[in-house]
N, C-alpha and C positions, 0 to 999 in steps of 0.2 A: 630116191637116193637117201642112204642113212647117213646120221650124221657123223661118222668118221671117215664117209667117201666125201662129206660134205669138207670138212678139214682138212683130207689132201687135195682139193681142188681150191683152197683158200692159199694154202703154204704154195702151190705152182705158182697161184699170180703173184702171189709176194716176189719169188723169184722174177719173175717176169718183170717187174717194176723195178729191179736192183737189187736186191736183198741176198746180200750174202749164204746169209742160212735161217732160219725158222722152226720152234717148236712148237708144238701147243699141248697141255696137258689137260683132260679134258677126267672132269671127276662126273660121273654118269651120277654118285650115290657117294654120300658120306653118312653116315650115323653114327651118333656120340652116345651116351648116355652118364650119368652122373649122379650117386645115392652117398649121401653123406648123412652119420647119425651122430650127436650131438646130445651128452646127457641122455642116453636112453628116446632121445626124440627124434624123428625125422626133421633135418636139418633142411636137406636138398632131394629132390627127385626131378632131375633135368634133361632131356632129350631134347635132341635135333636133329634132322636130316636137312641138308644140302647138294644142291647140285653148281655147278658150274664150269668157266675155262678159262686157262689164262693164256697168255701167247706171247713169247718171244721175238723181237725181231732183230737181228745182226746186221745193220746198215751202215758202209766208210767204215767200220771199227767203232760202231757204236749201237749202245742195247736201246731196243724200245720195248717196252712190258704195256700189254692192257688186261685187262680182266672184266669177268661178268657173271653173274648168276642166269643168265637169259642164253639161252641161244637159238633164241630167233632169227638174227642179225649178224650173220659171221660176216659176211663183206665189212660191215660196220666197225666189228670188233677188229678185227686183222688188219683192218685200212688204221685204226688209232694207234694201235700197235708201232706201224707201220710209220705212220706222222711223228709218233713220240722219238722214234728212234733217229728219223732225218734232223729230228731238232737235235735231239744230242751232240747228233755229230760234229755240229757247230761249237763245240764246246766240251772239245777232247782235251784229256791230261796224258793220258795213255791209250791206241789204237787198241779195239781187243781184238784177237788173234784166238783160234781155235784150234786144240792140238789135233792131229787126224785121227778118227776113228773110222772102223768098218760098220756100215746100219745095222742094226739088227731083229730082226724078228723075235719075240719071245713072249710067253706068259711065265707069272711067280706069282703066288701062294701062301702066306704063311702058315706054317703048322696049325692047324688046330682041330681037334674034334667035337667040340661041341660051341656052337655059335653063340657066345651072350646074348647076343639078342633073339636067340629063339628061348632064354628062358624069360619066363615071369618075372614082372617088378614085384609079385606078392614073394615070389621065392626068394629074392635076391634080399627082399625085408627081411623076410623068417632069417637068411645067413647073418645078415648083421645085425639083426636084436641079438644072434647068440653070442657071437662075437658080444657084443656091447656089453652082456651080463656076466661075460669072462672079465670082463674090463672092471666089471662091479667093485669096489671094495673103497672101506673106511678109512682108507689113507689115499684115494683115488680122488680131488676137487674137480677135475676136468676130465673128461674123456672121448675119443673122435676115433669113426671108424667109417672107412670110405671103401666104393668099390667106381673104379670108372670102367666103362669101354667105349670101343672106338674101332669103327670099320668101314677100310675106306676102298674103290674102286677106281683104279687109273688108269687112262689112258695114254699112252705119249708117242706124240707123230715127228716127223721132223719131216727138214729139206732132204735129206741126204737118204730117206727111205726107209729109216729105221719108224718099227711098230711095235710098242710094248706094252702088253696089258698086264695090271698088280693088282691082284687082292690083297688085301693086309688087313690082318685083327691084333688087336691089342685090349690085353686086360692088365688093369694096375688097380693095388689095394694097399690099403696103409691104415695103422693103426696108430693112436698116442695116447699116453697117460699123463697127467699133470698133478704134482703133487704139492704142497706148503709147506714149509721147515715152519717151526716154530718164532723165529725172526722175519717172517712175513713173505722170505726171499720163493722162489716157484723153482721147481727141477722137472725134469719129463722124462720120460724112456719111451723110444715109436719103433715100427716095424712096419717094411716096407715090402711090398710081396716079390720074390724074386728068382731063380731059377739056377739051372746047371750050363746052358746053352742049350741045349741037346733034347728037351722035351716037346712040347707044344703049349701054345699061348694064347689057346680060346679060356671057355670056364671054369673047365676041370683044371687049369692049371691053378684055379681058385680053391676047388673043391677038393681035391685028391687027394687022399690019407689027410692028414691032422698036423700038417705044417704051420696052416698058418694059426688055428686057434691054441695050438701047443706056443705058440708067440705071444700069447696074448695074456696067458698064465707065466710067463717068463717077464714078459716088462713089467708087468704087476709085482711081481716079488724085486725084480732089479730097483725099483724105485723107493721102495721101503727103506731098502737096503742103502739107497743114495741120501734119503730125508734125514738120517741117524751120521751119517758120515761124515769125516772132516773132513776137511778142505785138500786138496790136491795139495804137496810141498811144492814152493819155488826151489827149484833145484835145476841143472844140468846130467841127463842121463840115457839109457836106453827108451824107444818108445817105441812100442809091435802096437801093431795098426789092423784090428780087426777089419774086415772085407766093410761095415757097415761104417767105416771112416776114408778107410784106404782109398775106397769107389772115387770119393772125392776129392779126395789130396789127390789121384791119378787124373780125374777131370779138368782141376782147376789151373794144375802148372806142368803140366804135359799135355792134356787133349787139345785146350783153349789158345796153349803155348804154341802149338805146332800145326795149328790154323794157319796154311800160307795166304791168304788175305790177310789177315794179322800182320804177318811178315814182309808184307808186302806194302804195308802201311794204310790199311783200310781197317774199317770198323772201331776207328781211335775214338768218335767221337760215346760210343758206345762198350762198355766195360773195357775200353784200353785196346793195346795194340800186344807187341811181342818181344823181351829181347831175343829172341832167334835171328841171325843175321844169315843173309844167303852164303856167308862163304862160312859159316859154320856145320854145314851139312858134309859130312863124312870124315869131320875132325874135330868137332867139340864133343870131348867127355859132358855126358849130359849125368850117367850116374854110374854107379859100381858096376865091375863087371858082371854082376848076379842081374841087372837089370835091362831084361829083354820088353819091349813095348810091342803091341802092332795093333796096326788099325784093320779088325774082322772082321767086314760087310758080309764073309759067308757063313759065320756061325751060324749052325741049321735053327735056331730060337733064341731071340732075342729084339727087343725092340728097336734095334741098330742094324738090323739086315731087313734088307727089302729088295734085295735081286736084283735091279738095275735102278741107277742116280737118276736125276732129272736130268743130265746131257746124256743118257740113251748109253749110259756107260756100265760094264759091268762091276758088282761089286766084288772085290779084293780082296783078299788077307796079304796087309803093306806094313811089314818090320819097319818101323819107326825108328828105334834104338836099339842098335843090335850090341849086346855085352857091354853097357855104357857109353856106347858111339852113336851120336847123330847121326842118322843113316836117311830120313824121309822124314813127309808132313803129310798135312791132309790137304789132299789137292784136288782140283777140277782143270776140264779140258783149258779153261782159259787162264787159270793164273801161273797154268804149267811153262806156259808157254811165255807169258812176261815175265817170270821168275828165271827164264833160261836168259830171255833177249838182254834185263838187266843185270845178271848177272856174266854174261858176256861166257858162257860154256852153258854147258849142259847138264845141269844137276837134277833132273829132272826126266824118267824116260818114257814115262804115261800118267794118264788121268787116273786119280786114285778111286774114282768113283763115288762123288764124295759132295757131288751138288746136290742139293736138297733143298726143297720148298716147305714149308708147313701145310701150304694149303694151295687151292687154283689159282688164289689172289696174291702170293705172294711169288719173287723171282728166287730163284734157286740160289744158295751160300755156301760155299765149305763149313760143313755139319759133320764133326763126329759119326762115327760108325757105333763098332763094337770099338772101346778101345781099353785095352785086356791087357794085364801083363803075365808072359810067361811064369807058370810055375817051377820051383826051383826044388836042390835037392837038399834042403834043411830041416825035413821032417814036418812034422806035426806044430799047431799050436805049442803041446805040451813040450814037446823037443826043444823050441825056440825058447819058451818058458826057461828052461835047464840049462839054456846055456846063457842065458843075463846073469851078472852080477847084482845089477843095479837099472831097472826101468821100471817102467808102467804100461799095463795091458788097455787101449783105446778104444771106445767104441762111437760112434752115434754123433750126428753131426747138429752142435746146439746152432754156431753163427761161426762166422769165416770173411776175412780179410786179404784182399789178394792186392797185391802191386797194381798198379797202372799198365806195366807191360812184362807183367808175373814173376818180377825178379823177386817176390819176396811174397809171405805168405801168415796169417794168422788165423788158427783154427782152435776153438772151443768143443769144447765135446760134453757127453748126456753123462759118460762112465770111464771111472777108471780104475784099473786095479793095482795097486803098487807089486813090484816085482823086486826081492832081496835074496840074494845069494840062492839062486834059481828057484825060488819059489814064491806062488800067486798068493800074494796077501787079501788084507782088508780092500773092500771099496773105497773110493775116495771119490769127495762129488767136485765138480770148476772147475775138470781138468783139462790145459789148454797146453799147445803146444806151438813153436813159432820159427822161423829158419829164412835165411837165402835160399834159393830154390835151387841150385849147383850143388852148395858145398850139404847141402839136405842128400838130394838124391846122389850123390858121392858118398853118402856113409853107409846107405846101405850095406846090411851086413848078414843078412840074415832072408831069404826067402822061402814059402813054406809051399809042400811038395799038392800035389790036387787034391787033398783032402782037404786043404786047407781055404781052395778056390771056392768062391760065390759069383753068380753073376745078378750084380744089381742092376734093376731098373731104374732110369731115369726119363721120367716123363714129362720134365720141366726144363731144360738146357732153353734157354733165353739166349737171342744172337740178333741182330740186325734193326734197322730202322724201316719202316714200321715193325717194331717187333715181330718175332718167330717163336715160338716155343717149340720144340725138337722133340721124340721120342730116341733115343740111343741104349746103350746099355755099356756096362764093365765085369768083363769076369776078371775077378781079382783074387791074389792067395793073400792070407796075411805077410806082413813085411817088419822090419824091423829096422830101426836106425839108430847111431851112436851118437852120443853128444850133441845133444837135442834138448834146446833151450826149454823146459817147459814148467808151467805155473804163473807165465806173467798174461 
């Protein structure tokens, strides 16, 4: 008997003993690897492979999780599972409920042609010394060039019959420069590797044409240009938010905002909760009508589609905010369901697909997908440029301040460009920018057309206790907003 017939003869006797319903996700293989260079030196050279399982269990309307790198012992494992969840139960706030789904059968794949870890760590050196001696120069103090991967192999069983097996790869690269002003103060300019949607995300998405080390001769000169520069003005004005800002202002008060756990009043004790209240779904203006949102688990590449959730769910493309109307969140089979029962209707009509685990050892969370904003019909960067009176062009994410329950928001940035009577001026360095999060995304005024779109990776999203860190992504176009406090 292999061990996945071994797994559904473990989920039967659960049922047999009471158990509502059962999953176990079961990672045959994970492999990471990890090369960071530092000053022209090898910093890090870090590998790992992992195996393990973790296992669900839905007992009275109460979860029990165990976990294991072993599996020798699955009665062992599925029976503590099993015991954690009977305790629980004793000690409900809320019954959990599970919305219905159909089982299903399935394998997914992510794009890729050529495997990281079928190349050489001698090669992967040779790409980032190059890299590094791009980085090279006299006004450079510091300089970091990283390449990670990560591939992992899942298996996911349930009570209900459903069988899903995922391969996924991911490759993430990032570059930074550090530079000294003369008053001792430090600036940086970084680049982060990133995509269209639409390609593939093994190592040629590292290697292919000359994107990313044509990056590396760009921060280099953008930093020069920031050490010489004056200061950003405190002023009230327009501010266009290049994709390598935008990513973020869209992560922090929309992705994280529109978390229904968040809204639900969980995960408070960790980075906050939400003002999103359940009866503002399909009637709070959340931004301009130019501002379409959605959450897109099937963009064919990106680190935010993985073909089905840890509840055995499919992933989605789920409009969020449709023309500045709350329309959805990010949701799972179970918070769908207590977000209907407390809200006493039905705002809610499926799982969004949207439970995600970091790893064997952790329990599934509403995690971010792809969450993308529609591209709009205002042209070009240089379009949007011509038609300000008065802003500044935004790039690169220094440090950032968000609400407790995201009403409100403070972001610094690497660069910025002043904008006067439609055209791109000088550089200016500490520019920052700052807003309510409504009357923010309400001025939108300006969206740019898919020239304009990037999709960034994000390979750090941090959520839950014991921590998670998340892979996701955002395809973003540039954006533009009016009367926008910035320089404080």
């Amino acid at each position: 008997m292999n061990i996945t017939q071994k797994i559904k003869v473990e989920l039967a006797n659960l049922k047999k003993k009471g158990a509502e319903y059962a999953d176990a996700r079961f990672y045959p293989s994970r492999e990471t690897e990890s090369i960071t260079f530092l000053q022209g030196n090898l910093k890090e050279c870090r590998s790992s492979a992992t195996t393990g399982i973790g296992v669900r269990v839905l007992y009275n309307g109460a979860w029990g999780f165990a976990s294991s790198s072993l599996t020798e012992n699955l009665p062992a494992l599925f029976g503590s599972a099993f015991e954690n969840a009977v305790a629980a139960s004793n000690r409900l706030s809320f019954p959990v409920k599970l919305a219905n789904r159909k089982p299903i059968t399935a394998e997914y794949s992510s794009p890729r042609r050529i495997d990281p870890f079928d190349i050489s760590v001698s090669e992967k050196l040779d790409f980032l010394r190059k890299i590094d001696k791009k980085l090279e120069h006299n006004i450079v103090a510091q300089r970091i060039s990283y390449v990670t991967s990560d591939k992992q192999k899942i298996i996911f069983i349930d009570t209900d019959g459903s069988h899903i097996e995922k391969n996924i790869c991911d490759t993430f690269a990032g570059m930074k420069v550090i530079g000294v002003e003369k008053n001792g103060n430090s600036q940086e300019r970084s680049y982060e590797l990133g995509g269209d949607g639409f390609g593939t995300r093994g190592w040629e998405a590292l290697v292919s044409g000359d994107k990313f080390p044509e990056n590396a001769d760009r921060i280099v000169d953008e930093l020069s240009q920031i050490l010489v520069a004056e200061s950003a003005p405190k002023d009230t004005r327009s501010v266009i938010l290049l994709p390598g800002i935008m990513f973020l202002q869209t992560h922090e008060v929309i992705g994280h905002a529109l978390e229904l756990d968040r809204i639900l009043g969980y995960e408070l004790s960790y980075a906050g909760g939400s003002f999103v209240r359940l009866e503002d779904f399909g009637k709070l203006r959340y931004g301009s009508d130019k501002l379409t949102v959605r959450a897109d688990g099937t963009l064919p590449n990106s680190p935010g589609s993985y073909g089905y959730d840890d509840d055995g769910v499919e992933c989605q493309d789920t409009v969020l905010i449709d023309k500045g109307i709350l329309k959805n969140a990010i949701t799972s089979r179970q918070t769908i369901v207590e977000a209907n029962e407390k809200a006493g209707e039905k705002i809610f009509e499926k799982a969004g697909g949207c439970a995600r685990a970091s790893n064997f050892n952790r329990i599934p969370l509403e995690r971010m997908t792809n969450i993308n904003i529609d591209p709009g019909n205002d042209g070009s960067l240089n379009d949007i440029i011509t038609s300000t009176e008065s802003g500044i062009v935004l790039d690169g994410a220094r440090s950032w301040s968000i609400g407790s329950n995201r009403e409100q928001f403070h972001f610094a940035n690497e660069i910025g460009w002043l904008v006067k009577d439609g055209e791109k001026g000088e550089v200016v360095k500490n520019p920052t920018y700052s807003s309510d999060t409504l009357p923010f995304w309400r001025s939108l005024s300006a969206v740019g057309d898919k020239s304009t779109a990037e999709l960034v990776y994000v390979p750090n999203c941090g959520k839950g206790l014991p921590s998670q860190q998340m892979y996701l992504g955002h395809l973003i176009p540039v954006c533009k907003f009016d009367n926008v406090k910035t320089g404080e």
